[in-house]
C-alpha positions as CSV (number, residue, x, y, z in Angstrom):
1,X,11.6,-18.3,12.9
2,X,13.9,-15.6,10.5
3,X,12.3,-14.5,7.6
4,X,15.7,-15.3,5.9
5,X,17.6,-18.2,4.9
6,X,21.4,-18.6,3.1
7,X,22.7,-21.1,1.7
8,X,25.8,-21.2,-0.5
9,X,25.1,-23.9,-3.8
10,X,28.3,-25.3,-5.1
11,X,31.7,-23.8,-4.3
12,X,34.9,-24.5,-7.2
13,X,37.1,-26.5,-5.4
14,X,40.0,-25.4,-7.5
15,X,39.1,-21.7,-7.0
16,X,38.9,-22.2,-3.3
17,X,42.6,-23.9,-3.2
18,X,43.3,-20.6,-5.2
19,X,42.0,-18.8,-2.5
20,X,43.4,-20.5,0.4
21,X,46.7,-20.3,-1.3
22,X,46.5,-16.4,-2.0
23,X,45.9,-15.9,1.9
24,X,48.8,-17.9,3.0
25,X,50.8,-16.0,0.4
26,X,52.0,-18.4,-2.0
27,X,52.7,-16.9,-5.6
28,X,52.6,-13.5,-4.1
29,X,55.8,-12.8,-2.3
30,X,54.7,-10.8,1.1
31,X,51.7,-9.1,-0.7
32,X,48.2,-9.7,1.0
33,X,45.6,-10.7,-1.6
34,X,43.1,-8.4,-3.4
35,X,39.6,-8.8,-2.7
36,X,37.1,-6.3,-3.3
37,X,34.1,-5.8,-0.9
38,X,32.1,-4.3,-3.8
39,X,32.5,-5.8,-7.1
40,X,33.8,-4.2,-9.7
41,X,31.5,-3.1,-12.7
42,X,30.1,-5.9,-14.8
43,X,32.3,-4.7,-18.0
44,X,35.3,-4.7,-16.6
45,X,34.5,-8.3,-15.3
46,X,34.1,-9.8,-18.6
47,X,37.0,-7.7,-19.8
48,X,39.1,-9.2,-16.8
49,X,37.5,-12.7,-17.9
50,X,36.6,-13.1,-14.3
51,X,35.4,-16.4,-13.7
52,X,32.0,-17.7,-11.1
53,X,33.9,-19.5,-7.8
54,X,30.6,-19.2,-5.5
55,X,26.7,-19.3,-5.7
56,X,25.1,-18.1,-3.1
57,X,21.0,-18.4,-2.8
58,X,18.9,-16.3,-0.3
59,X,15.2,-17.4,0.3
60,X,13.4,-14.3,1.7
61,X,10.0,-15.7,3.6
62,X,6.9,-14.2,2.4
63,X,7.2,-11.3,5.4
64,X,10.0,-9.6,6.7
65,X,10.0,-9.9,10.0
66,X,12.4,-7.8,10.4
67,X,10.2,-5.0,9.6
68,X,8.2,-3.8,12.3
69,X,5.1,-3.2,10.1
70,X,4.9,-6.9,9.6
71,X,7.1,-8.5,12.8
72,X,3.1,-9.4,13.7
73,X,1.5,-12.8,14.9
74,X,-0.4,-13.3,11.7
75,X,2.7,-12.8,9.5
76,X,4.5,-15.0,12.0
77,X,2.5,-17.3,11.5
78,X,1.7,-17.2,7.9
79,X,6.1,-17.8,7.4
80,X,5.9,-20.6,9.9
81,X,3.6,-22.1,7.9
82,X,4.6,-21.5,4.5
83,X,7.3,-24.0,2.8
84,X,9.9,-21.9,1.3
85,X,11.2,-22.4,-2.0
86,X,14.1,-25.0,-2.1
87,X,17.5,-24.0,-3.4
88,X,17.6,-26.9,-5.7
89,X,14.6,-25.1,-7.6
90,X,15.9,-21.9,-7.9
91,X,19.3,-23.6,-9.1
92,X,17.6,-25.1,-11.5
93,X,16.4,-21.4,-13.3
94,X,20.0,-20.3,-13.3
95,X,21.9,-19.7,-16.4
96,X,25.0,-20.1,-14.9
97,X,27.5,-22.3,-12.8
98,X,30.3,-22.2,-10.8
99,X,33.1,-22.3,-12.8
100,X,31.7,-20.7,-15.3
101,X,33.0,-17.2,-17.4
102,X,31.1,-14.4,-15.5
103,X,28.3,-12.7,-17.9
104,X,26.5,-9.9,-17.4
105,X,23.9,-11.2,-19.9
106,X,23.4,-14.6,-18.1
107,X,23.1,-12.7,-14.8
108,X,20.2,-10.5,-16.4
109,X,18.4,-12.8,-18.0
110,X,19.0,-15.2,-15.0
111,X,17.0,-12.7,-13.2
112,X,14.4,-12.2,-15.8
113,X,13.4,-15.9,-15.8
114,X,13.3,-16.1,-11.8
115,X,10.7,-12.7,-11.4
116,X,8.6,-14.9,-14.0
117,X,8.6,-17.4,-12.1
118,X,5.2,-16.7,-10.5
119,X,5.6,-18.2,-7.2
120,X,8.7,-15.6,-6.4
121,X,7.7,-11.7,-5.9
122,X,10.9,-10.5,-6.0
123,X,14.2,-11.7,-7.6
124,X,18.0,-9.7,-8.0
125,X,21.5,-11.9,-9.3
126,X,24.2,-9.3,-8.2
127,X,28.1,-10.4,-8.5
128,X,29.9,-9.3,-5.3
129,X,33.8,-9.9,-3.3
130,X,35.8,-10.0,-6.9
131,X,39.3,-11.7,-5.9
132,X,42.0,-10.5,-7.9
133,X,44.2,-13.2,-6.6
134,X,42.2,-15.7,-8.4
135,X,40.3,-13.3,-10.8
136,X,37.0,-14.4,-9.3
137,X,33.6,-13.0,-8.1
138,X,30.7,-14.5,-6.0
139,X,27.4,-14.1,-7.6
140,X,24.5,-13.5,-4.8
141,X,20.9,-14.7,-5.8
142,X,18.0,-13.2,-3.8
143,X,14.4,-14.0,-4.1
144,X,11.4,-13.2,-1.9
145,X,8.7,-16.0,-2.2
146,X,5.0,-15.6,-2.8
147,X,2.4,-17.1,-0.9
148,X,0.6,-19.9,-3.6
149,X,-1.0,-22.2,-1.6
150,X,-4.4,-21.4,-1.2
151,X,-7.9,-21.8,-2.0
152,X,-8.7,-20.3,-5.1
153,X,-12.1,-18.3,-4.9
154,X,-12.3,-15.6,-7.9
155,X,-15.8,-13.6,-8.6
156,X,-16.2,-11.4,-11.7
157,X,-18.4,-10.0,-13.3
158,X,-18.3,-8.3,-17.0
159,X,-20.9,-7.2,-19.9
160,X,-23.3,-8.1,-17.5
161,X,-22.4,-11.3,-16.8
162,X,-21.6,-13.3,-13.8
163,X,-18.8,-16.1,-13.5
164,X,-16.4,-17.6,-10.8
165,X,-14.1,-19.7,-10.1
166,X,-13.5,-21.9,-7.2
167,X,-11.2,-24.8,-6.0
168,X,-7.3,-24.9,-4.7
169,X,-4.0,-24.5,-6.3
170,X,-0.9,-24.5,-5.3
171,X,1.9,-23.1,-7.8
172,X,5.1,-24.4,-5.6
173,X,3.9,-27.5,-4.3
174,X,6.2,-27.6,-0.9
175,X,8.3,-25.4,-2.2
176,X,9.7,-27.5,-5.1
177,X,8.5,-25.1,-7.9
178,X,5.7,-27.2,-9.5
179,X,2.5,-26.2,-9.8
180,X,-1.2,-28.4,-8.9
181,X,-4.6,-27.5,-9.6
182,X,-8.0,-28.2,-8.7
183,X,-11.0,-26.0,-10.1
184,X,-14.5,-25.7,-10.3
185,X,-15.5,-22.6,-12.7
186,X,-18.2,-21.1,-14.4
187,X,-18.5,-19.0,-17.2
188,X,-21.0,-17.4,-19.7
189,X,-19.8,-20.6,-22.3
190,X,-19.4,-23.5,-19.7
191,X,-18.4,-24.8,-16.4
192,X,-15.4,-26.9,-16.0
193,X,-14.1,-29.1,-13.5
194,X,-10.3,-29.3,-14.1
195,X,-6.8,-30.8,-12.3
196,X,-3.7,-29.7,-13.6
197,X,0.2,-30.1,-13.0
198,X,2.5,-28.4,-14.3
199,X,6.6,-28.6,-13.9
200,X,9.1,-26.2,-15.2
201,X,12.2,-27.4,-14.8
202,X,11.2,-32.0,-14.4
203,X,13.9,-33.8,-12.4
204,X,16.1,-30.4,-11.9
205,X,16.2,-30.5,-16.1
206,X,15.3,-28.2,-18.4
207,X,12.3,-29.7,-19.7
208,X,8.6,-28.6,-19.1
209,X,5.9,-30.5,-18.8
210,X,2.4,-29.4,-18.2
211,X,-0.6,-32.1,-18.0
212,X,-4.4,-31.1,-17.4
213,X,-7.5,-32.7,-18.0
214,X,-11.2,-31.3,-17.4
215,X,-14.7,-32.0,-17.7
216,X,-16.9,-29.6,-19.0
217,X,-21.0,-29.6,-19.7
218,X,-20.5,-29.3,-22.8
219,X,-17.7,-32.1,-23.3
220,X,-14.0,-32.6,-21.8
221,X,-10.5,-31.3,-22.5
222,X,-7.2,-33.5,-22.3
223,X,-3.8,-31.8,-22.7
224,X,-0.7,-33.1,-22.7
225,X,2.8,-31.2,-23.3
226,X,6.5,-31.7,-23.1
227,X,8.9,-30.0,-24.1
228,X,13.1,-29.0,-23.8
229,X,12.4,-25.0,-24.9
230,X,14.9,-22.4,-26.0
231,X,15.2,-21.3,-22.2
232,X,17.2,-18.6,-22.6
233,X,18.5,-16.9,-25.9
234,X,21.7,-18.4,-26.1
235,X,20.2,-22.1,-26.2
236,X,21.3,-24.0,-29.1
237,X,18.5,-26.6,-29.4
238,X,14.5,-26.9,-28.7
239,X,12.8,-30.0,-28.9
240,X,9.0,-31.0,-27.7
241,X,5.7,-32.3,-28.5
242,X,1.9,-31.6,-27.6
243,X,-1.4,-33.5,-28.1
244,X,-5.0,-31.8,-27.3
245,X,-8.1,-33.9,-27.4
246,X,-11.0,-31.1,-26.7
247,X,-15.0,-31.7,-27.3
248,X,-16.8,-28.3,-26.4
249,X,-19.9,-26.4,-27.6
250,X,-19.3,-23.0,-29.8
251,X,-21.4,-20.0,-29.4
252,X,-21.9,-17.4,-31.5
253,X,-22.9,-14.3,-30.7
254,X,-25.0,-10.9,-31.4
255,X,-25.8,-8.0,-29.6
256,X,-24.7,-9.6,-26.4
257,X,-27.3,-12.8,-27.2
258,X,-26.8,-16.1,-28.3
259,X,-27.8,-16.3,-31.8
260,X,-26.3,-19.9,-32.9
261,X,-24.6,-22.7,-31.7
262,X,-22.8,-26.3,-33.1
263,X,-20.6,-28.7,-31.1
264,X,-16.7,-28.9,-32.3
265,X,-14.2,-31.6,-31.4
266,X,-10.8,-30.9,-32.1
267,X,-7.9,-33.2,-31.6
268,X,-4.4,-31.6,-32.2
269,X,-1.0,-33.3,-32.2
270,X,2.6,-31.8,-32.8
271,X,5.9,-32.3,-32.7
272,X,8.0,-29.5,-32.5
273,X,11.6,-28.3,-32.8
274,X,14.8,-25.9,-33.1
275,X,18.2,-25.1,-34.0
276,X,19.9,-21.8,-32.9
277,X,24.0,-20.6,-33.0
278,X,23.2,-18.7,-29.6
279,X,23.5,-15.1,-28.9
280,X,25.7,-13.0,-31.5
281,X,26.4,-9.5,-29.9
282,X,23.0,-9.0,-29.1
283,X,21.3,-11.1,-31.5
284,X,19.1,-14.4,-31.6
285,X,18.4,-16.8,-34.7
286,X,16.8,-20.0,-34.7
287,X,15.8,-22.2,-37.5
288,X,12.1,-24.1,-36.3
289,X,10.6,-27.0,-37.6
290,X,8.1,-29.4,-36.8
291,X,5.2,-31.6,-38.0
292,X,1.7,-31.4,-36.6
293,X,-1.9,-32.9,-37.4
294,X,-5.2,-30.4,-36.5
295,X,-8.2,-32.1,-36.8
296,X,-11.8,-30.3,-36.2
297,X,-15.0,-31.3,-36.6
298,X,-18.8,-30.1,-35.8
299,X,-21.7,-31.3,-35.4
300,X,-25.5,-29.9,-34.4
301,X,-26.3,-29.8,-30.7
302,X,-29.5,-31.3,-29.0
303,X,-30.4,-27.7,-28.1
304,X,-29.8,-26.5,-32.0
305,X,-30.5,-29.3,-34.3
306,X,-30.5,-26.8,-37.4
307,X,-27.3,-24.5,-37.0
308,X,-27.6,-21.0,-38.9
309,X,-24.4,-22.3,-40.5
310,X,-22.5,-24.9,-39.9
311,X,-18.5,-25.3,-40.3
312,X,-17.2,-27.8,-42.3
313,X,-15.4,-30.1,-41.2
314,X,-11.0,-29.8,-41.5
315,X,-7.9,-31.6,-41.0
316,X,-4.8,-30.4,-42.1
317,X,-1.3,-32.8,-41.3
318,X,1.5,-30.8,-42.4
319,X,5.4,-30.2,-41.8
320,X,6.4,-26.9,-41.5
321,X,9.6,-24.7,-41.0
322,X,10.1,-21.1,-39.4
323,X,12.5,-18.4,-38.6
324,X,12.8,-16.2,-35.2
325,X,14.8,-13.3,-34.5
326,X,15.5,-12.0,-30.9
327,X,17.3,-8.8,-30.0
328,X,18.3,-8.4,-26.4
329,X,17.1,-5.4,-25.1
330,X,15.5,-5.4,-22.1
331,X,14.0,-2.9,-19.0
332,X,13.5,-3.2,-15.5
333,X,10.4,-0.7,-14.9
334,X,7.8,-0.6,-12.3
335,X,4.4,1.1,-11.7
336,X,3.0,-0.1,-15.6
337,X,1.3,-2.6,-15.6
338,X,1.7,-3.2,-12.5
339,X,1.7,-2.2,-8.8
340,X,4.7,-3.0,-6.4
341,X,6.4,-5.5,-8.8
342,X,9.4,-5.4,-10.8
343,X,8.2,-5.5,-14.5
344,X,10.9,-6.6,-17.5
345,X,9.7,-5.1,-20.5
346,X,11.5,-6.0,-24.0
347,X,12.8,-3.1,-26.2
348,X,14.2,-5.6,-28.5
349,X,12.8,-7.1,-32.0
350,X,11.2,-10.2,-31.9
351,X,9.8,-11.9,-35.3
352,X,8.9,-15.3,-36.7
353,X,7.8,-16.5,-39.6
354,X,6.1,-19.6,-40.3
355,X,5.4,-21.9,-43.1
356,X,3.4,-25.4,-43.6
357,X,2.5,-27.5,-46.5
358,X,-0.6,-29.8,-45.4
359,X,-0.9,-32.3,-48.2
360,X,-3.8,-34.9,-48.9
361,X,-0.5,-37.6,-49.3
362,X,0.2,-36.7,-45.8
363,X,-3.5,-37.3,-44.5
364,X,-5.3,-33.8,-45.0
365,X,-8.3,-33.2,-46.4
366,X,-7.4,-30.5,-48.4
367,X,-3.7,-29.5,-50.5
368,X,-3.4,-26.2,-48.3
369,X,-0.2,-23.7,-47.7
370,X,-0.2,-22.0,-44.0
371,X,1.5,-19.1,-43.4
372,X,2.3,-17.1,-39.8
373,X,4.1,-14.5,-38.7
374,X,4.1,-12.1,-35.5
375,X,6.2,-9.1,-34.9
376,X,7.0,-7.4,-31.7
377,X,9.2,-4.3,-30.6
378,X,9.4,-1.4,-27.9
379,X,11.4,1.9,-27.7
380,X,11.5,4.9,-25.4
381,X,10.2,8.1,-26.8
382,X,11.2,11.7,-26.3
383,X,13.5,11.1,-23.1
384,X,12.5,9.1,-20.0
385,X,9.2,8.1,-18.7
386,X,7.7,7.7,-22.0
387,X,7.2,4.4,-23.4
388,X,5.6,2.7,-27.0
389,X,5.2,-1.3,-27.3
390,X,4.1,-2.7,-30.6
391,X,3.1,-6.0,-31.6
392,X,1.8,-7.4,-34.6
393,X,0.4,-10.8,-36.4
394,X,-0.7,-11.9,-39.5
395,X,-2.0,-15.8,-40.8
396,X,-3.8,-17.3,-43.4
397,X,-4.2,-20.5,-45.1
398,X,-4.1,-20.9,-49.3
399,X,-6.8,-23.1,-50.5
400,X,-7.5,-23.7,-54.3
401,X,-5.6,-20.4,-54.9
402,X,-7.2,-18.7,-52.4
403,X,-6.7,-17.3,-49.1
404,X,-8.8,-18.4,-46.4
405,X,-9.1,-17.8,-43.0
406,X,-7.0,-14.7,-43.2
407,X,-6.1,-12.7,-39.9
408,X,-4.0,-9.5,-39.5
409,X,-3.9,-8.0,-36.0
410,X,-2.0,-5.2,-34.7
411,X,-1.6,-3.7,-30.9
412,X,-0.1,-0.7,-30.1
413,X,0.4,0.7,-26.5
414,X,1.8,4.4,-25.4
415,X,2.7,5.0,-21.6
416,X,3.5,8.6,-20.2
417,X,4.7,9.0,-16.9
418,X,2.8,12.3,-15.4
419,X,1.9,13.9,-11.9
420,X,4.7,12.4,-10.3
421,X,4.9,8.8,-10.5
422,X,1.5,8.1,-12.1
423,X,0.9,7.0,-15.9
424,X,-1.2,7.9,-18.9
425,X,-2.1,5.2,-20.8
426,X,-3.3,4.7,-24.7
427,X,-3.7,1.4,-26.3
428,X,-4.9,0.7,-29.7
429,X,-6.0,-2.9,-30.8
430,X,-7.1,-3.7,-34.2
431,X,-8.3,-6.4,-35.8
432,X,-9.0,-7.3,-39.8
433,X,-10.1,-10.8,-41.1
434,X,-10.8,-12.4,-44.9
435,X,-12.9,-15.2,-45.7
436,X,-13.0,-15.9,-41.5
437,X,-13.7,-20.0,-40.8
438,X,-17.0,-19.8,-40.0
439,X,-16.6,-21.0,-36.0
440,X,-14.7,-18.0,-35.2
441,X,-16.3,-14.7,-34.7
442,X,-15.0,-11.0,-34.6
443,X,-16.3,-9.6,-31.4
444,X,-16.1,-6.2,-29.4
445,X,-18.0,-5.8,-26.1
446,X,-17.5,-5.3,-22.4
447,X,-15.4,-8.7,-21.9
448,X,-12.3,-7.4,-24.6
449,X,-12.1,-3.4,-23.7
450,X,-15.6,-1.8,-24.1
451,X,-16.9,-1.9,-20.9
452,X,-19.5,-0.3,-20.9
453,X,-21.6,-2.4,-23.1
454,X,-22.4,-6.2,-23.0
455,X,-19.9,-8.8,-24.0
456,X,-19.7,-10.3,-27.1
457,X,-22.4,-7.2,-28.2
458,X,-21.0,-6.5,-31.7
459,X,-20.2,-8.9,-34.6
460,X,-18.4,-8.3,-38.0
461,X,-15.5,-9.2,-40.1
462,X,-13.1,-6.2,-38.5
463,X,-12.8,-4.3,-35.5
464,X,-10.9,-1.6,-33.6
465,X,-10.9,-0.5,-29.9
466,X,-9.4,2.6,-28.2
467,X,-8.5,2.4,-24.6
468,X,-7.3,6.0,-22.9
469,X,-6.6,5.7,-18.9
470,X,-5.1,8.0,-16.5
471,X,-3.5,5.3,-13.6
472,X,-2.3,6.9,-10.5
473,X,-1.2,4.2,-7.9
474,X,-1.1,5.0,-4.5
475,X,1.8,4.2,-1.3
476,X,-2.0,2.8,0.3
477,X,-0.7,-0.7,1.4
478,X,-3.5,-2.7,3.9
479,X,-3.0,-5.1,5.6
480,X,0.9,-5.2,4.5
481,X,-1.3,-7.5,1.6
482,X,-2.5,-5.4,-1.6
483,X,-1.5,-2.4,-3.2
484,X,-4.0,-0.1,-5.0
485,X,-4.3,2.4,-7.8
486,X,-7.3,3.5,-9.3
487,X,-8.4,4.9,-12.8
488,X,-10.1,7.1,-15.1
489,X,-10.7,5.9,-19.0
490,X,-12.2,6.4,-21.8
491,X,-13.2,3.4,-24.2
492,X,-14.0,3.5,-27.8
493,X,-14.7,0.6,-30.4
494,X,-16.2,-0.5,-33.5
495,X,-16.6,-3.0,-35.8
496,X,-17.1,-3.3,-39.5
497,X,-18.1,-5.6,-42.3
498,X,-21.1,-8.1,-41.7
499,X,-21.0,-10.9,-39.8
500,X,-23.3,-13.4,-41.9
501,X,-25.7,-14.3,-38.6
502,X,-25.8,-11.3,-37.0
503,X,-27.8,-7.7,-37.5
504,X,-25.6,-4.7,-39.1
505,X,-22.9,-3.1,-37.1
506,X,-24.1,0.1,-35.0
507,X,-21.1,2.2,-35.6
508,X,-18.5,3.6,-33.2
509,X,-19.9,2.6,-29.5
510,X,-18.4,5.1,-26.6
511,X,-17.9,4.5,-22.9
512,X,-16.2,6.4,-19.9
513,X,-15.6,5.2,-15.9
514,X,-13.6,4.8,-13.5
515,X,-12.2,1.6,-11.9
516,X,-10.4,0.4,-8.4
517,X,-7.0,-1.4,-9.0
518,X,-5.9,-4.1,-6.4
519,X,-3.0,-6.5,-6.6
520,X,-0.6,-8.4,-4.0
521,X,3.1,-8.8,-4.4
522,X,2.3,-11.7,-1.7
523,X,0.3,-13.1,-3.6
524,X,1.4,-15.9,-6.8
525,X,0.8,-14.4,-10.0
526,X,0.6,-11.4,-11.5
527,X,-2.9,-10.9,-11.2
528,X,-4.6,-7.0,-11.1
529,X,-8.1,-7.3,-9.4
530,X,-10.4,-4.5,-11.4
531,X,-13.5,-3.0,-10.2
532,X,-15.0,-0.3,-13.2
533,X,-17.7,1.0,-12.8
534,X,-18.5,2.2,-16.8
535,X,-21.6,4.1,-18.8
536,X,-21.8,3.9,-22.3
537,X,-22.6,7.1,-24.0
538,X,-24.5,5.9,-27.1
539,X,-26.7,2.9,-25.5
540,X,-30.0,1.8,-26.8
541,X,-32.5,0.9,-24.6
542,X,-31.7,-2.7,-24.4
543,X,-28.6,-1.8,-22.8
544,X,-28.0,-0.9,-19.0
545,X,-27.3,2.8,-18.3
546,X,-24.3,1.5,-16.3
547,X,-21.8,-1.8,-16.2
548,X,-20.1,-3.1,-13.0
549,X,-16.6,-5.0,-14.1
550,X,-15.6,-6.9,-12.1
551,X,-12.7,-9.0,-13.0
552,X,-8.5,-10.2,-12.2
553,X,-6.3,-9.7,-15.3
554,X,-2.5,-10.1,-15.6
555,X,-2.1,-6.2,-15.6
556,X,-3.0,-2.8,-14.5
C-alpha cells in the first residue's frame, strides 16, 4: 500500500476548454502556449488576476514509506490499517474554489485552518503550472494525517496529586473529520464518565456542532452547541446558539486542603450572532450581538451542611452587543511551543469589547450592566529569533452602582532563540480581582505554574507567577513516534489580598527543576507530555522537599 494518495477535486470546465484550445492553437496563431512549471510569485498572481482552474488534494498516510527509517512492518501495518482522511473533508476547510480569483490570503489562512485541524500533522496550499494562455494556476493541497484512533490512557500527576484518564476517542471517525469520545477520568475535584461528538464542518457545511453529556459523582453535565462561525476573516455573517445544563460540587481551597465546599447548578442558554464587511487591506470588523440567560444556584452538600460561606444565588437574562477587530498578521515558526510541528503564531491585533444589560423585565434577578473585553497582540523584537505575545482581559458586572465580580488579567510571554536552535523562555501571568463572586477562588500552586508546591496551595484576591525556562529540543526521534526536548526553569509566584476562608498569604514562594518534554507529530493533538521534577526553595515542613509533574499540555 503507498503512503500517498492524489486526487484532483473539481476541475473548471470552461478553463479546461481554454486549455485544450490554447494547445491546439486556436487564438494564438502558431505560438505554443505558456505554461509555467513553477508558479510565478503570489503578487504577481493577483496583480495578473489569475484565476483557480484545478484543486488538487494529496493525503500523505501517517508513515512515509518511502523513507527507509519507517518502510518497516509495524508502520506498514499501522497505514494499512488506518482510514485516511477523505478529500471531501479536507474540501470542506478550503477557503477557496475552482473558479475562483487566486488569493494569497485565502491560500494562507486555508492552510492555517487545516494544521488546526488536529487530526492532520502537517498541512501546505501551494499554487503551481500558472497558464498564461488562460491566466490560470493549479493550487496543490498536501496534508499528512495523524493517527487518532486509539485508546486514550493519560496518567499525571501534579501538586501532589494523582489523576487519569481512560477510555477511547477517535478525532476522524473513518476518516470523515468528526470527532467521538468515550472517557472515564479522575481528578482531584471529580470523576466523570463522558461521550462526546463533535463535527466541524456538519453535512460538508460550515456549521459546527459539538454535543457531550457526562456523569459525574458529584452531578452531570449536558452540552449542546451549534453554530455557523466567522470561519475565516473575510466571513460576512456568524450565527449560533448554546445551552449548558451542569450540576457539580465547588471546592475551595487552602494551603493545598479542602477547606469548604457547596453544590452549584448552573444552566446557561445563548444565542449568538455577527455581522462583518470582510477583510479591508488587512483588517477585520465585526459587529456581535446576542441574547443569553445564566442561571446559578448553590446549595449545602451532605458532606458540608454548614458552608463557611455560601454564594448567593444569580440569574442574569440579558441582550448584549460587541465589537472585534482582527489584523492579519500571521507566522509560520517551529520549535516554540512545540516540537516537530508547524506552529502559526498571530502578530496581528485582536480586541473585543462586550456589553450586556440584564434587566429584572427580562427575567434577572438583579438590574445589572456586564462589561468584557480581551486584547491580544505579538511582534518581533530586536531582529529575528526573538519573539513577545501579549494578551489581556478585563470583566466586571455593575450592580447597585457598584462593580462586582471584577477581573483584570494580563499574560505576557518573551521567546529568545539561543545555542543554536534552542529557546529561552519568560512568561509572566497576572491576575487582579474586586469584590470576587464568592464561588470562584484566586489560586497559585503546582497545577497553574508553581510546581514545586501543592496545587491550589495559596489563596487571595490577586496573584502573579514568573515562569523562566531554558528549552533545548533535540533531533532524538524513537521509534520514528515522539520527539523530545527537555528543560531547565525557574518558577516564582505570589499572591496577595485575603481570601475570606483561608489563612494569610506566605509571600513570594520559589521553585527550580528540570523537566523531560515528549510529543508525537503522529499522534492527534497538539499535546506536550511533561515530566518536572521541581524543589521549592522556601517550603515549610508540610510541604515535600521535591514534586514529580507529571502531566500533557497543549505546549512545550
Amino acid at each position: 500500500m503507498t503512503a500517498r494518495r492524489e486526487r484532483r477535486v473539481f476541475r473548471g470546465p470552461v478553463a479546461g476548454l481554454l486549455l485544450l484550445a490554447a494547445q491546439l492553437g486556436f487564438g494564438q496563431g502558431s505560438e505554443a502556449p505558456s505554461t509555467e512549471t513553477n508558479p510565478v510569485s503570489r503578487a504577481d498572481l493577483e496583480r495578473l488576476g489569475a484565476t483557480i482552474r484545478a484543486v488538487h488534494i494529496t493525503v500523505d498516510n501517517v508513515f512515509d514509506l518511502t523513507n527507509p527509517e519507517e518502510d518497516k512492518k509495524l508502520y506498514r501495518w499501522a497505514n494499512r490499517v488506518h482510514v485516511r482522511t477523505h478529500d471531501n473533508a479536507i474540501a470542506s476547510v478550503l477557503l477557496f474554489h475552482v473558479g475562483d480569483s487566486f488569493s494569497s490570503r485565502q491560500l494562507e489562512e486555508s492552510a492555517r485552518a487545516l494544521r488546526n485541524r488536529g487530526y492532520l500533522a502537517a498541512a501546505t496550499v501551494e499554487p503551481h503550472g500558472y497558464d498564461a494562455a488562460t491566466n490560470s494556476v493549479e493550487v496543490e493541497v498536501r496534508v499528512r494525517d495523524s493517527w487518532t484512533l486509539a485508546p486514550d490512557v493519560r496518567l499525571s500527576r501534579s501538586g501532589g496529586k494523582n489523576k487519569y484518564t481512560i477510555g477511547i476517542s477517535d478525532s476522524n471517525t473513518l476518516g470523515s473529520g468528526k470527532r467521538i469520545t468515550a472517557l472515564h477520568s479522575s481528578n482531584v475535584d471529580r470523576n466523570e464518565t463522558l461521550i462526546g461528538y463533535t463535527d466541524a464542518n456538519v453535512r460538508g457545511s460550515r456549521v459546527t456542532l459539538n454535543v457531550a453529556a457526562a456523569d459525574n459523582t458529584d452531578g452531570h453535565r449536558r452540552e449542546l452547541e451549534a453554530e455557523r462561525p466567522f470561519y475565516s476573516l473575510d466571513t460576512r455573517w456568524s450565527l449560533g446558539g448554546a445551552t449548558i445544563d451542569q450540576q457539580r460540587v465547588d471546592t475551595m481551597y487552602d494551603l493545598g486542603h479542602e477547606i469548604d465546599e457547596f453544590r452549584h447548578d448552573t444552566k446557561l442558554l445563548s444565542l449568538t450572532g455577527g455581522v462583518s464587511g470582510g477583510v479591508v487591506g488587512n483588517l477585520t470588523r465585526r459587529w456581535l450581538f446576542g441574547v443569553a440567560s445564566d442561571e446559578d444556584r448553590f446549595l449545602p452538600t451532605p458532606a458540608t451542611p454548614v458552608p463557611k460561606l455560601l454564594p448567593q444565588d444569580r440569574k442574569l437574562v440579558y441582550p448584549w452587543i460587541g465589537w472585534q477587530l482582527l489584523v492579519d498578521d500571521y507566522r509560520e515558526m517551529s520549535e516554540l511551543q512545540d516540537i516537530g510541528r508547524t506552529e502559526d503564531v498571530s502578530l496581528g491585533w485582536n480586541v473585543s469589547a462586550t456589553i450586556g444589560f440584564a434587566k429584572r423585565q427580562f427575567g434577572s434577578d438583579r438590574d445589572a450592566t456586564l462589561l468584557n473585553t480581551q486584547l491580544q497582540k505579538g511582534w518581533e523584537t530586536g531582529g529575528a529569533g526573538r519573539l513577545l505575545l501579549f494578551s489581556a482581559g478585563a470583566s466586571t458586572r455593575f450592580e447597585r452602582d457598584e462593580s462586582r465580580n471584577t477581573q483584570i488579567s494580563i499574560n505576557a510571554r518573551y521567546f529568545q532563540r539561543n545555542h543554536e536552535k534552542n529557546l529561552f523562555s519568560v512568561s509572566l501571568s497576572a491576575l487582579v480581582t474586586q469584590r470576587i463572586d464568592l464561588e470562584n477562588q484566586v489560586l497559585i500552586g503546582g497545577d497553574n505554574g508553581l510546581r514545586g508546591y501543592p496545587l491550589r496551595y495559596q489563596a487571595g484576591e490577586r496573584s502573579a507567577i514568573l515562569n523562566v525556562e531554558q528549552r533545548f529540543f533535540t533531533d532524538w526521534y524513537p521509534w520514528r513516534l515522539f520527539r523530545v526536548g527537555y528543560a531547565v526553569f525557574v518558577d516564582a509566584g505570589r499572591v496577595g489580598g485575603r481570601d475570606p476562608r483561608a489563612n494569610p498569604t506566605l509571600g513570594t514562594l520559589y521553585d527550580v527543576g528540570m523537566g523531560l518534554r515528549l510529543s508525537s507529530p503522529r499522534s492527534s493533538g497538539r499535546n506536550v507530555v511533561h515530566i518536572d521534577l521541581a524543589f521549592p526553595l522556601n517550603r515549610t515542613p508540610a510541604i515535600d522537599r521535591s514534586q514529580l509533574v507529571v502531566e500533557t499540555r497543549n505546549s512545550f
